[in-house]
C-alpha positions in Angstrom: 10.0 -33.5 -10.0 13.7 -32.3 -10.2 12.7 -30.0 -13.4 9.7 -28.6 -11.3 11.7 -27.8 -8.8 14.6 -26.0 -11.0 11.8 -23.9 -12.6 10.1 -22.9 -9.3 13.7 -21.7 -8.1 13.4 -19.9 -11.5 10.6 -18.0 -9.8 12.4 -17.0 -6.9 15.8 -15.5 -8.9 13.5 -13.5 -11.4 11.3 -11.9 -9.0 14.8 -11.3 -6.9 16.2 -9.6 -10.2 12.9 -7.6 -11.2 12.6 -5.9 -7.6 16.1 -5.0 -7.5 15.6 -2.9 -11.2 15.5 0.4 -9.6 15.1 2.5 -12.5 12.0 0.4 -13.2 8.8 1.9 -12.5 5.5 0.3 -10.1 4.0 -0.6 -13.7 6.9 -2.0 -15.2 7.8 -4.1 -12.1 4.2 -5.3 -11.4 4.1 -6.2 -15.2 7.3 -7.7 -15.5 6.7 -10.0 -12.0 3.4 -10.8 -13.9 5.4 -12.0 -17.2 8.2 -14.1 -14.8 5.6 -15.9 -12.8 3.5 -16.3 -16.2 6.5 -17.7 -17.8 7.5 -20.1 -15.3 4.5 -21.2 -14.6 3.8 -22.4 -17.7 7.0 -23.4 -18.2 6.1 -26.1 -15.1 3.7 -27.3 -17.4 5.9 -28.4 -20.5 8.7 -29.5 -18.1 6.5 -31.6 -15.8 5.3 -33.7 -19.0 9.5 -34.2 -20.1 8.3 -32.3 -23.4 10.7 -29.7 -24.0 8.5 -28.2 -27.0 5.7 -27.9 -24.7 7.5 -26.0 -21.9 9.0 -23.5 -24.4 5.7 -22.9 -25.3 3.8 -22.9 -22.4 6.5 -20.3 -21.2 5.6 -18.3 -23.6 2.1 -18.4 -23.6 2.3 -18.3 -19.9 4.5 -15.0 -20.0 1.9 -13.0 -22.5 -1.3 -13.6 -19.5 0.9 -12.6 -16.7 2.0 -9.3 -18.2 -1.3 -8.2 -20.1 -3.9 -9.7 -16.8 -5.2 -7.9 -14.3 -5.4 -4.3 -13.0 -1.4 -2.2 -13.1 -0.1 0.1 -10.1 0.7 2.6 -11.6 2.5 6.3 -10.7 -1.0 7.5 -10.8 -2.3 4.8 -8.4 0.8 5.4 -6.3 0.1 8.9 -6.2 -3.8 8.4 -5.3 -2.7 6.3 -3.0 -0.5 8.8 -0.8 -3.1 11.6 -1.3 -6.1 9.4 0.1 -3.8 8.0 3.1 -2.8 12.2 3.4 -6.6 13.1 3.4 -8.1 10.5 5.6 -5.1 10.5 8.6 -6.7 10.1 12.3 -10.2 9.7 10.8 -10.4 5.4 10.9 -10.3 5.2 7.2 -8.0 3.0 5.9 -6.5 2.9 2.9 -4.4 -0.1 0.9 -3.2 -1.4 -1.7 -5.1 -4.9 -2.8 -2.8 -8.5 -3.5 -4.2 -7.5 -7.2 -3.3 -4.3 -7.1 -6.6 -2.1 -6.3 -6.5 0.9 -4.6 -9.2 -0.1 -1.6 -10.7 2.5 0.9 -12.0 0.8 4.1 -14.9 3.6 5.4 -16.7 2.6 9.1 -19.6 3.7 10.4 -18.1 6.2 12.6 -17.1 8.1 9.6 -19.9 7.0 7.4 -23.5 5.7 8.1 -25.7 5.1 11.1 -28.0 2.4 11.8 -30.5 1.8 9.9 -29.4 5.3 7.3 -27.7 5.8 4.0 -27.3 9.5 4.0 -23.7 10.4 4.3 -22.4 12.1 7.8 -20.9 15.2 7.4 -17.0 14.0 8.4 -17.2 11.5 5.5 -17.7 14.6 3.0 -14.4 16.4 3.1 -12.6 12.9 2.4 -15.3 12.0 -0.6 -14.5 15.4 -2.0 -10.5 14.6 -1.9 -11.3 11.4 -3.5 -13.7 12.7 -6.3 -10.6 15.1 -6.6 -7.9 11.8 -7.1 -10.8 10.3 -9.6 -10.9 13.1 -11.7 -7.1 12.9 -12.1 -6.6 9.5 -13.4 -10.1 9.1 -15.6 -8.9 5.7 -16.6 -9.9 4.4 -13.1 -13.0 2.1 -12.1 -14.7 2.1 -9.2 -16.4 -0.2 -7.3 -18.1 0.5 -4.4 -19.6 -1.9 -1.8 -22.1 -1.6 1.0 -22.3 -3.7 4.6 -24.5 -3.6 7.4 -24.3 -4.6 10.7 -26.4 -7.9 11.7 -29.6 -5.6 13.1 -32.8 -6.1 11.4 -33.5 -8.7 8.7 -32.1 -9.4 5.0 -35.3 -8.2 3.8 -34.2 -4.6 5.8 -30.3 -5.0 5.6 -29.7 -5.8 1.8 -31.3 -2.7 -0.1 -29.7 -0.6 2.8 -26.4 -1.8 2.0 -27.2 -1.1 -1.4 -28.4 2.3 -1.0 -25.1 2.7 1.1 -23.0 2.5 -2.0 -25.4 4.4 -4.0 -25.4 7.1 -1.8 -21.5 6.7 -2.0 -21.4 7.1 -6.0 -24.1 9.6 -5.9 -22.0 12.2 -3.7 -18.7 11.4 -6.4 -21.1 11.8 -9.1 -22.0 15.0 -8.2 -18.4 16.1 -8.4 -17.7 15.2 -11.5 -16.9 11.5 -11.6 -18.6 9.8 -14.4 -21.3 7.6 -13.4 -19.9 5.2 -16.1 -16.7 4.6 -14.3 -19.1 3.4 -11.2 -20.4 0.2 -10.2 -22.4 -0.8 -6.6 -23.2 -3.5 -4.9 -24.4 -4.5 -1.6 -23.2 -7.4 0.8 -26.1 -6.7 3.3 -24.5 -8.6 6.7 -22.9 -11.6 4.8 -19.6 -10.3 4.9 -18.9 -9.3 8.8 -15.3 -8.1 9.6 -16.1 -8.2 13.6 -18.7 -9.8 16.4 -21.6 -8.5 15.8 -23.0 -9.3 19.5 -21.1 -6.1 20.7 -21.8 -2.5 19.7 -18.1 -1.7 19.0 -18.1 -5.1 16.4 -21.4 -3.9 15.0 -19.8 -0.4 14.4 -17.1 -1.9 12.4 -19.5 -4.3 10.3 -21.3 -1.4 9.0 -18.7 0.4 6.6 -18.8 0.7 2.8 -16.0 -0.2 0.8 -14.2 1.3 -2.2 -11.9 0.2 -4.9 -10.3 1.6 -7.7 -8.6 0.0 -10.4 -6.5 1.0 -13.1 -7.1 -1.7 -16.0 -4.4 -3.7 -17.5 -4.2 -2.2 -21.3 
């Protein structure tokens, strides 16, 4: 138990050292945090068993998943990022930056669909066309793109809506110039609610589409 805990303080004093590299960029840090907590982790493993060979080796093993897994922030995704948050200001449309690093772009229905429709609302165009814009400036992306509905009308009503949602979504990016390739959908239907669907305000908020962009670990 004493050994686990020495290497789990490991954890602490890396990270502490990595985020204090300023010349180091997003990538390097993300990939490097990746490669400590890797390394440690598997570390714990050997160390826990008393077999010294075995946590040399699961450190190593363990560092080579954490810095080649996963999706990298990049400059690129840092700059998308800024532009998106730039473009949709005072319009409801949030945009973060996911625990595994995907850029995720939260649309509601005040911005995007009305009950029971898929065709997009004029406001949502002048932010799709910024973001085609971002795409097409860092082709190495994916994108996935989720729909949700609110709890009105059935499954049988609610889960190709959703769907057609997000294929409306990738249809309008398509259109300017992202690759269809770089584009996946899916629809949630109303199995993923964010708010009370008894009220019209929750309801509002339920039915929103979803985007993420990633930048793939290479």
């Amino acid at each position: 138990m004493e050994k686990i805990i020495v290497a789990l303080s490991a954890i602490a004093i890396g990270l502490g050292g990595l985020s204090g590299c300023a010349n180091m960029t997003e990538t390097q840090k993300t990939t490097g945090t990746g490669a400590a907590i890797g390394a440690v982790a598997g570390g714990v493993i050997g160390a826990a068993t008393g077999d010294r060979k075995s946590a040399a080796t699961g450190a190593a093993i363990g560092a080579a998943v954490g810095a080649g897994g996963g999706y990298l922030w990049s400059k690129h995704m840092e700059k998308q990022k800024a532009e998106m948050e730039q473009a949709t200001q005072g319009t409801g449309v949030t945009v973060t930056q996911t625990a595994d690093n995907r850029l995720k772009l939260d649309i509601p229905s005040d911005v995007s669909f009305d009950t029971n429709r898929y065709d997009i609302k004029p406001n949502l165009r002048p932010i799709l066309d910024r973001f085609a814009t971002t795409l097409n400036e860092n082709a190495v992306t994916t994108v996935t793109i989720i729909g949700h509905t609110d709890s009105t009308g059935t499954d049988a009503i609610n889960n190709p809506l959703s769907v057609n949602r997000a294929a409306s979504t990738r249809d309008y990016l398509v259109a300017r110039g992202v690759a269809t390739s770089r584009i996946a959908i899916d629809g949630r239907g109303s199995r993923e609610p964010v708010a009370d669907n008894s009220t019209a305000e929750g309801r509002a908020k339920n039915r929103r589409v979803e985007i993420f962009v990633a930048e793939p670990a290479r």
